[in-house]
C-alpha positions as CSV (number, residue, x, y, z in Angstrom):
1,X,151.5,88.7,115.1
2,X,149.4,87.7,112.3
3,X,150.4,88.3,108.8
4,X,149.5,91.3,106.8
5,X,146.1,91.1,105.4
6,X,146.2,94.9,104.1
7,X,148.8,96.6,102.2
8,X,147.5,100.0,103.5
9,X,145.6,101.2,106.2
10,X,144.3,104.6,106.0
11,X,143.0,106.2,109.4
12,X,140.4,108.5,108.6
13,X,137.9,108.8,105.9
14,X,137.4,112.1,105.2
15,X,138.3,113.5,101.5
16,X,141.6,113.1,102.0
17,X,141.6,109.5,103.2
18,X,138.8,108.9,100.7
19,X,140.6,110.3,97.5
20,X,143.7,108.8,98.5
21,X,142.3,105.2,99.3
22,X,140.8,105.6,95.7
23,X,144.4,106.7,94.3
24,X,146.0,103.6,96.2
25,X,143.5,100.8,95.0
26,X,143.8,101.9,91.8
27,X,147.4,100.6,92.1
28,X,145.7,97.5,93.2
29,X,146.6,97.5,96.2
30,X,144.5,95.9,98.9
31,X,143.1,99.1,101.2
32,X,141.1,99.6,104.3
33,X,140.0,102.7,105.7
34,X,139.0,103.3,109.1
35,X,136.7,106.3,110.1
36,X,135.0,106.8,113.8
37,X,132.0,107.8,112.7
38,X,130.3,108.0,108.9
39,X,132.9,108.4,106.0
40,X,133.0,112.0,104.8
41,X,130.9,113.5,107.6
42,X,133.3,115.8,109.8
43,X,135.3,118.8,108.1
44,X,134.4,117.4,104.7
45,X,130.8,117.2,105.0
46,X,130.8,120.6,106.9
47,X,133.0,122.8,104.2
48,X,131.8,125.0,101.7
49,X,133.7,123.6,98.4
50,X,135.7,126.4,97.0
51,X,138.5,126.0,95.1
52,X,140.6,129.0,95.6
53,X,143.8,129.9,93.8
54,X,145.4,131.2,96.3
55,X,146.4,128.6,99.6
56,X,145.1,129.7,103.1
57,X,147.2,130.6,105.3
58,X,148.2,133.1,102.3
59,X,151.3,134.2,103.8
60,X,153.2,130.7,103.6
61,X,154.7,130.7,100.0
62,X,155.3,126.5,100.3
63,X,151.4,125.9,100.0
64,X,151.3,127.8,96.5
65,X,153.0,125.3,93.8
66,X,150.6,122.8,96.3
67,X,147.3,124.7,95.6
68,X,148.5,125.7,91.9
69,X,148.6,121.8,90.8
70,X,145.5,120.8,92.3
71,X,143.8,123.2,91.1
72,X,144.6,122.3,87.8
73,X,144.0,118.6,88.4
74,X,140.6,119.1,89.9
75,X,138.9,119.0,86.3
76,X,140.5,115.4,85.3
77,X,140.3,114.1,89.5
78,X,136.3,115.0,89.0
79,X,135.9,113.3,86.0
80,X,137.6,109.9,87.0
81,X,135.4,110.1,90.3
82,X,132.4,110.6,88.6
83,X,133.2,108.1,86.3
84,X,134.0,105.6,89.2
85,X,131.1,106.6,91.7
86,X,128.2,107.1,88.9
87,X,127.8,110.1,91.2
88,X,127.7,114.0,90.2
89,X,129.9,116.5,92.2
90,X,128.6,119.7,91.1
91,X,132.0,120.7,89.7
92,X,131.4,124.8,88.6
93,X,134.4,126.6,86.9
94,X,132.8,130.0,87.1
95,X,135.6,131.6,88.5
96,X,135.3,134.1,91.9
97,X,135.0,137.6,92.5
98,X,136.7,139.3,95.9
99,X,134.8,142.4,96.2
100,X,136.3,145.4,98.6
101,X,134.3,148.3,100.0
102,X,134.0,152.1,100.7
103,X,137.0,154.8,99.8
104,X,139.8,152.3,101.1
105,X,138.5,149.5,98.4
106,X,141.3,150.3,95.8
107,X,144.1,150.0,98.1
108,X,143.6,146.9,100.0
109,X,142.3,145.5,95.9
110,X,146.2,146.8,95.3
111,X,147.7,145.2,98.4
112,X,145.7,141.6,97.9
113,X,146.9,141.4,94.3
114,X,150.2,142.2,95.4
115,X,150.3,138.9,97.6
116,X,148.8,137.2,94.6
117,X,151.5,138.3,92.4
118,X,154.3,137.0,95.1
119,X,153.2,133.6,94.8
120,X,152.8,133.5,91.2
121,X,149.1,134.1,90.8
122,X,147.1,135.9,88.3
123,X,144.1,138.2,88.6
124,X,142.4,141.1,86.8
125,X,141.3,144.3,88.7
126,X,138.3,146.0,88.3
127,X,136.4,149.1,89.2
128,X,133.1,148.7,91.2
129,X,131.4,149.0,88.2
130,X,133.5,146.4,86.5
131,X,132.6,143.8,89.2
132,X,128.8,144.3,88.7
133,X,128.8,143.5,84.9
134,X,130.4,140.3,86.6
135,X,127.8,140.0,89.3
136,X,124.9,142.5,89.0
137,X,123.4,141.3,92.4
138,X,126.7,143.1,94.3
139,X,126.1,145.5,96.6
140,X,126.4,149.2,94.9
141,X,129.1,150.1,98.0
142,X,131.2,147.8,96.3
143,X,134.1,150.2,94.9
144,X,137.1,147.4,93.7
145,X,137.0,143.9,92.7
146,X,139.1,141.0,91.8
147,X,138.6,138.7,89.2
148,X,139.8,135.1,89.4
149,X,139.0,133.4,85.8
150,X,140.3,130.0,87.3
151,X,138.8,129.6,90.9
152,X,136.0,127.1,90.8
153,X,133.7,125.3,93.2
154,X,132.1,121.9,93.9
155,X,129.7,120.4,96.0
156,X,131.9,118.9,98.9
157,X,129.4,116.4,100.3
158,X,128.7,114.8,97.1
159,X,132.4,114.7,96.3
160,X,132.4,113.1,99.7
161,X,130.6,110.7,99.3
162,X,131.8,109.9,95.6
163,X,135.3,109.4,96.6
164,X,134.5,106.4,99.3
165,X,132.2,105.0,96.4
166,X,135.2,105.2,93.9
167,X,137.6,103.4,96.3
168,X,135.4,100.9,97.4
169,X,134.6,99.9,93.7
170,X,138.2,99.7,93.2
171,X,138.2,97.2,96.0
172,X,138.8,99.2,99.1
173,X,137.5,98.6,102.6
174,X,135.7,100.7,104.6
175,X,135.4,100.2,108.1
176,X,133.0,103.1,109.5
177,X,132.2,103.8,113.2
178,X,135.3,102.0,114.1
179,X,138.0,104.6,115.9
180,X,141.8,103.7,115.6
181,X,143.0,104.6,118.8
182,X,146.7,102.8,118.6
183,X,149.3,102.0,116.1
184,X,151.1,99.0,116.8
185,X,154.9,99.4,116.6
186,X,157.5,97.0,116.6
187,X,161.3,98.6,117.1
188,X,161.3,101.4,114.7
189,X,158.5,100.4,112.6
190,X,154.7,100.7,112.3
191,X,153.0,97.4,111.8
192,X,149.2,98.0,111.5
193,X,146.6,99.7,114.2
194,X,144.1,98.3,117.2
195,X,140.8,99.4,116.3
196,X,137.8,98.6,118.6
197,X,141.0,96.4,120.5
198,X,141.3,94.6,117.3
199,X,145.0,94.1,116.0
200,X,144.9,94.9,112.1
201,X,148.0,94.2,110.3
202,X,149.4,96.4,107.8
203,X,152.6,97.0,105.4
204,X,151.7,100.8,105.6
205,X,149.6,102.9,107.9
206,X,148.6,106.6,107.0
207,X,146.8,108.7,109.6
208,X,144.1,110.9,107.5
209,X,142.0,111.8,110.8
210,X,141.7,115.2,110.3
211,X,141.6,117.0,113.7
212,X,141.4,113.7,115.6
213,X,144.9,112.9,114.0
214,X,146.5,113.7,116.8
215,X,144.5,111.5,119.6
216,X,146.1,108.1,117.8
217,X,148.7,106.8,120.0
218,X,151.6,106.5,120.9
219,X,153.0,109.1,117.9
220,X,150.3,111.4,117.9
221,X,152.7,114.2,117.9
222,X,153.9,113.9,113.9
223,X,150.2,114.8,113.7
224,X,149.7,117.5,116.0
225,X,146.4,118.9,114.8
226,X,143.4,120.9,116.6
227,X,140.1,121.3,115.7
228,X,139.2,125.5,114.7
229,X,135.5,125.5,114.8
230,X,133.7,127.2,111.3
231,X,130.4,127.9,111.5
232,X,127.8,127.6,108.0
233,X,124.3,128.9,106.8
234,X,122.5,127.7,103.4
235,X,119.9,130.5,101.9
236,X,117.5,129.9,99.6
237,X,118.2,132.6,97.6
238,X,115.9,132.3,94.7
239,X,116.8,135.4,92.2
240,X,119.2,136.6,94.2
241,X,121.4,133.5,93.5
242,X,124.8,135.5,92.5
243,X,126.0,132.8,89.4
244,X,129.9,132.8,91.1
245,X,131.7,132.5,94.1
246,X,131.8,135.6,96.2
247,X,134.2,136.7,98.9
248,X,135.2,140.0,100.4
249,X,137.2,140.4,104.2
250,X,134.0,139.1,106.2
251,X,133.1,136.1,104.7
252,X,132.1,134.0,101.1
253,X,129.2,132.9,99.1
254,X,129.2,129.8,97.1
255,X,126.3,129.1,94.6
256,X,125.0,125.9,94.5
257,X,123.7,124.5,91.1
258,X,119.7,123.6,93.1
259,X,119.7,127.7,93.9
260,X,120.9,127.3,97.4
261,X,124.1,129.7,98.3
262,X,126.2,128.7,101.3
263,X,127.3,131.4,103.6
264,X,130.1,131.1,105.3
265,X,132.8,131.0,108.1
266,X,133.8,131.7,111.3
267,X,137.3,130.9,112.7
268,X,136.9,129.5,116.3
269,X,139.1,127.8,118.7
270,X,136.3,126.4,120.5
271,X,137.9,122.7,120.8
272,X,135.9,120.0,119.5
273,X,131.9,121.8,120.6
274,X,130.4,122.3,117.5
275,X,127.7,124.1,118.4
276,X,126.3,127.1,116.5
277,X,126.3,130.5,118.1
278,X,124.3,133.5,117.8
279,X,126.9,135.6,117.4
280,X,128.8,133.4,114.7
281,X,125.6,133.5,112.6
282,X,125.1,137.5,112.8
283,X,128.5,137.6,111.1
284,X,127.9,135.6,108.4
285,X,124.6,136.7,107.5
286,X,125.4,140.3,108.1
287,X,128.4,139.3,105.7
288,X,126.0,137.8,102.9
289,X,123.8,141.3,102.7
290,X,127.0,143.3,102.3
291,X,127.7,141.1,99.1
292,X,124.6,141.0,97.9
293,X,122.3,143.2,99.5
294,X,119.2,140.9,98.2
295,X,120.4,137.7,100.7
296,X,118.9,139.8,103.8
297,X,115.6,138.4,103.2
298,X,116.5,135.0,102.1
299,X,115.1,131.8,104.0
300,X,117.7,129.9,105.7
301,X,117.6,126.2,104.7
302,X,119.9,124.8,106.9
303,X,123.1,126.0,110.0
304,X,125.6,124.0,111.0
305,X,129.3,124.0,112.0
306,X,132.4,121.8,111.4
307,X,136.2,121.1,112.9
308,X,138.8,122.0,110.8
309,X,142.0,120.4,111.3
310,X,144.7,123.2,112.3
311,X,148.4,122.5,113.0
312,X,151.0,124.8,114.9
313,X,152.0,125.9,111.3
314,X,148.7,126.1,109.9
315,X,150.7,124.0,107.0
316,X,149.7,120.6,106.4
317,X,151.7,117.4,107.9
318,X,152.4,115.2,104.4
319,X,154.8,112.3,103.9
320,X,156.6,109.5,105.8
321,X,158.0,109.6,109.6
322,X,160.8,107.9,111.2
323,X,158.6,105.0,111.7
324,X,159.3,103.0,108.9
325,X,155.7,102.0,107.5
326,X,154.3,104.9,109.2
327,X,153.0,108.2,107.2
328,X,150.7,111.3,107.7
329,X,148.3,113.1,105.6
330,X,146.3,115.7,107.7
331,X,146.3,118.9,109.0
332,X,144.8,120.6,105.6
333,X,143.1,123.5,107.7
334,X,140.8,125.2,105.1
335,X,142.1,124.1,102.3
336,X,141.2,120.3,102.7
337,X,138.9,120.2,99.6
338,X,141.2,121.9,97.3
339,X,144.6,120.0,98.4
340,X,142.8,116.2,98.2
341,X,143.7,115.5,94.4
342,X,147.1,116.7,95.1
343,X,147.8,115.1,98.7
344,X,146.3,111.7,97.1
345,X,149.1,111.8,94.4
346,X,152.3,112.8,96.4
347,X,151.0,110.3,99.1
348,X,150.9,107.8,95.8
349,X,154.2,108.4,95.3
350,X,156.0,108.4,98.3
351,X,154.2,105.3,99.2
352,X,155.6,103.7,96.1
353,X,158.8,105.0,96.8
354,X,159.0,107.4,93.8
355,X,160.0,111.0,93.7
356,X,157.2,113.1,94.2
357,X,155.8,115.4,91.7
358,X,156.7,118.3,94.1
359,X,158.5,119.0,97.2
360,X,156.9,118.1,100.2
361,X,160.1,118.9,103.0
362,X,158.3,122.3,104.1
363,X,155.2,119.6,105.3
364,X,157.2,116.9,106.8
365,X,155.9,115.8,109.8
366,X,159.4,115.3,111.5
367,X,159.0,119.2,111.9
368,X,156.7,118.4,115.0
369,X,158.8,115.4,115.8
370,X,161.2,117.1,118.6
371,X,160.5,114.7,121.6
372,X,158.8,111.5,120.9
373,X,158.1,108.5,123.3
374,X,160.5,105.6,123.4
375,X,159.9,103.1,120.6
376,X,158.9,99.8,122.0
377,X,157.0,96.9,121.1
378,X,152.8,97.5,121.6
């Protein structure tokens, strides 16, 4: 086999593989990224950019200290990006409101910040009226409200895009429309990838493929992710522009700083269709005009829908395997924009073979790793 000619490969080139390609070349380390189609244009491209304190699935405790420190590095990550990429990310601190409706409004505002307060998070409650001197645009049914002072929001396709530029002005590679389909391994340890049946040497491969992580062979089950279909709408909504994120039990709203608001999401297990439904849509518009009543005769500007990358756990799959040279970064669900400064450090430093900043055992993927194929040479 040839020698090495990268010290990393990273298989995807989403925002995950994107931020932590940047992360890597900063260490100067020669990087390539791979990504089947355009960088940034699958669950990246299709998300809506919140930055929520709380980690979805909100009932697994191990994703909070996760979500907690990225969220508190997302002001300095966006800075350095920017600063890289010359490219603005619409980075918006404005906090969020969760807005609950009709008689049962102050019990399930008691229950929710109960499950805040479990994991170590902060909020302030408010009375319906307290939640409209925050947002005068919400409905009037609105009787309860939550207040999240450090939630923010950023403009995910433009951070996109500004974390392949930052790499690749660091001196990463990018490869686009080029799938990885095999990792070549050697004994008990990973030696590069065959993309497009070309053998590409590495000292270190990371699979960053989103849902597509687990169609890589031969080990594609340390990565045993599956695509849950979320479906989008973008309203021009002109005055009724609410100036902070939005959510109740139905869906979200997330401003945008041109006076768009995205709408948003479904949970599908549709496999990898993407295709927009009626039905889907209803939801989330019916969902906007119960926010803000004012949305229900906003233009639409733009549908479309995107693959988020679910595992069994709905935790992600972070760190090394039992293939030496071999790691994993995927599986972030919904929680893929928040989690990328985060995952691009801890990746950093288990690459490097430093402790991380925070324990990653609850995401190893040796938790999926109960009956893998032989290990022979490829």
């Amino acid at each position: 086999m040839a020698s090495v000619d990268a010290d990393i490969v990273i298989v995807g080139a989403g925002i995950i593989g994107g931020a932590l390609a940047a992360e890597m070349s900063r260490e100067r380390m020669q990087v390539l990224m791979f990504d089947r189609q355009r960088p940034a244009a699958e669950a990246t491209w299709a998300a809506a950019g919140m930055l929520v304190q709380a980690p979805e699935p909100t009932d697994s405790p191990a994703l909070a200290p996760l979500s907690r420190a990225s969220l508190d590095l997302y002001p300095s990550f966006v800075e350095e990006i920017e600063k890289e990429s010359g490219i603005r990310v619409g980075f918006q601190r404005n906090g969020a409101l969760l807005a609950f409706f009709g008689p049962k409004g102050g019990h399930e505002q008691a229950e929710h910040r109960a499950g805040l307060a479990r994991m170590g998070f902060s909020c302030q409650a408010l009375t319906g009226e307290e939640a409209r001197r925050h947002e005068p645009r919400l409905n009037p049914e609105v009787t309860a409200g939550l207040w999240l002072a450090e939630e923010a929001s950023v403009d995910n396709r433009t951070l996109g895009r500004a974390v392949i530029v930052a790499a690749q002005r660091r001196g990463a590679v990018l490869r686009s429309g080029v799938e990885v389909t095999r990792l070549l391994i050697d004994g008990n340890r990973c030696r590069g990838v065959i993309a497009a049946g070309e053998k590409i040497p590495a000292a270190h491969v990371v699979i960053a493929a989103g849902c597509y992580s687990a169609r890589i062979e031969p080990y594609g089950l340390y990565s045993p992710t599956r695509p849950v279909r979320g479906q989008m709408v973008s309203l021009d909504a002109g005055g009724a522009r609410p100036g902070l994120v939005l959510r109740s039990e139905h869906g979200y709203l997330v401003p945008r700083e041109d006076g768009r608001v995205l709408a948003g999401s479904t949970l599908e297990d549709a496999g990898f269709d993407k295709s927009l439904t009626p039905q889907g849509l209803r939801r989330i518009l019916a969902a906007a005009a119960e926010m803000v009543p004012a949305l229900d005769s906003a233009p639409i500007l733009e549908t479309w829908s995107g693959l988020r990358p679910d595992t069994p756990d709905h935790m992600p799959i972070l760190g090394p395997t039992e293939i030496e040279g071999l790691s994993i970064a995927t599986g972030h669900f919904r929680s893929g924009i928040l989690l990328a400064p985060i995952t691009a450090r801890l990746a950093r430093q288990w690459l490097l073979g430093q402790k991380t900043d925070l324990p990653i055992e609850a995401f190893t993927p040796l938790r999926f790793a109960g009956s893998l194929p032989s290990q022979t040479g490829h």
